[in-house]
N, C-alpha and C positions, 0 to 999 in steps of 0.2 A: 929590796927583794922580799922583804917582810910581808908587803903587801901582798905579791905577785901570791906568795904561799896561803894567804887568807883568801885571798880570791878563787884560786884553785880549790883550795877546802869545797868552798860553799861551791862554785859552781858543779865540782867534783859528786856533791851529795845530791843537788839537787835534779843531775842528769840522770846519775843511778837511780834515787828513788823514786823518779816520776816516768811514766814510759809516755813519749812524746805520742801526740796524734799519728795517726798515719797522714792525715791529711796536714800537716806541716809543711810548705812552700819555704818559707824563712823564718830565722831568730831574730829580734830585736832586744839590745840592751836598754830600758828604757832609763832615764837617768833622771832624778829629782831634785830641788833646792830643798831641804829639810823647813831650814828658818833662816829670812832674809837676813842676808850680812852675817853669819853666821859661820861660813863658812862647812857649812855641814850638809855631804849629799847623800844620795841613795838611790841605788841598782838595783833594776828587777828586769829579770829575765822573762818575755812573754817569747811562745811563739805562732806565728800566723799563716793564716791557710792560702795565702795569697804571697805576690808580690809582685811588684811594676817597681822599676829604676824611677819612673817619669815621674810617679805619684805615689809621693811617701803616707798615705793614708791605708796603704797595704796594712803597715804596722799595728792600725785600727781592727785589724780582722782577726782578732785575739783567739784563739784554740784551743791556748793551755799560755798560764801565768804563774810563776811563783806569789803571785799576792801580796802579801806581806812579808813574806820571807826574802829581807834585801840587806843588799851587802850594804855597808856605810864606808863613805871615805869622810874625814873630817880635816880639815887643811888649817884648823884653827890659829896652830904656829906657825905658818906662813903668809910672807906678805904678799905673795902671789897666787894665794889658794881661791882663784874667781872659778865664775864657770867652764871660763876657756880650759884653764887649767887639770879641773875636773875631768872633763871630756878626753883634753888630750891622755892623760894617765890612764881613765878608761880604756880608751882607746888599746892604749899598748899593753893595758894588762888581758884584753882580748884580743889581742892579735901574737904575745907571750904563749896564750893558752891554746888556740890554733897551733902553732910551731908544737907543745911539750905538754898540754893538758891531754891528763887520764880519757879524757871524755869526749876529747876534741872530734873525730870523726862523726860523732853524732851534731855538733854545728855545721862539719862540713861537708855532710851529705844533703843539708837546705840549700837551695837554688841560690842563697845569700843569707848573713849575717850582716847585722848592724847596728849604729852604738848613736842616740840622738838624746838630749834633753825632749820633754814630751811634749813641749812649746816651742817647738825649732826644729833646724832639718835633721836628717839621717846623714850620717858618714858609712857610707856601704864598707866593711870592713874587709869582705869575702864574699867574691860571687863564682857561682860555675859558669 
C-alpha cells in the first residue's frame, strides 16, 4: 500500500500543478527500463491530443508531459521484478487511482487513459 500512497502523492501534484491542455484526447503512462537487468523503472505521465484504440501512436501526439519528473518503482529485491511485472503493478496502481485518487476525474474525463512501456503496446486502462 506503500506504493499506492507514493504514487498518489506525485501523480496528486502533478495534476494540481499543471493545468492539462484543453485539447487533451487521452493520458498515457509511459513506462521506462532505467538500466538493463536492474531491475529499476520509471513513469511519466504525458498527455495527448489524439487518440485511436487501433493505433497506439496516438500516444506519440504529446500536449503536455511531466519530463523528468517521474515516479520510480525499483523491484531490486524481487525475483520477479521483470517488465511484466512492472506493468502489471502500474497497471493497478492506475486503475487504485481512478477508483480513490484526489485527481482522478481529470483522467477520467480523456476519451481513454493508458499504461505502455515506450517500446511495446498500450494496455487501455479507461475508455469512455
Amino acid at each position: 500500500m506503500e506504493i499506492y500512497n507514493e504514487f498518489a502523492k506525485w501523480l496528486d501534484r502533478l495534476l494540481t500543478d499543471n493545468k492539462m491542455p484543453e485539447s487533451t484526447a487521452a493520458f498515457n503512462f509511459n513506462l521506462y527500463e532505467e538500466a538493463e537487468g536492474e531491475k529499476l523503472y520509471s513513469v511519466q505521465l504525458i498527455a495527448a491530443d489524439e487518440f485511436d484504440e487501433d493505433d497506439e501512436d496516438w500516444a506519440c501526439s504529446e500536449v503536455w508531459t511531466s519530463e523528468e519528473d517521474l515516479f520510480f518503482i525499483d523491484f531490486s529485491d524481487e525475483a520477479d521484478g521483470d517488465w511484466k511485472r512492472c506493468l502489471d503493478v502500474v497497471c493497478g496502481l492506475i486503475k487504485e487511482y481512478l477508483s480513490n485518487g484526489g485527481n482522478a476525474q481529470i483522467l477520467l474525463d480523456a476519451q481513454a487513459v493508458g499504461a505502455g512501456f515506450v517500446d511495446g503496446e498500450i494496455e487501455i486502462i479507461s475508455r469512455k
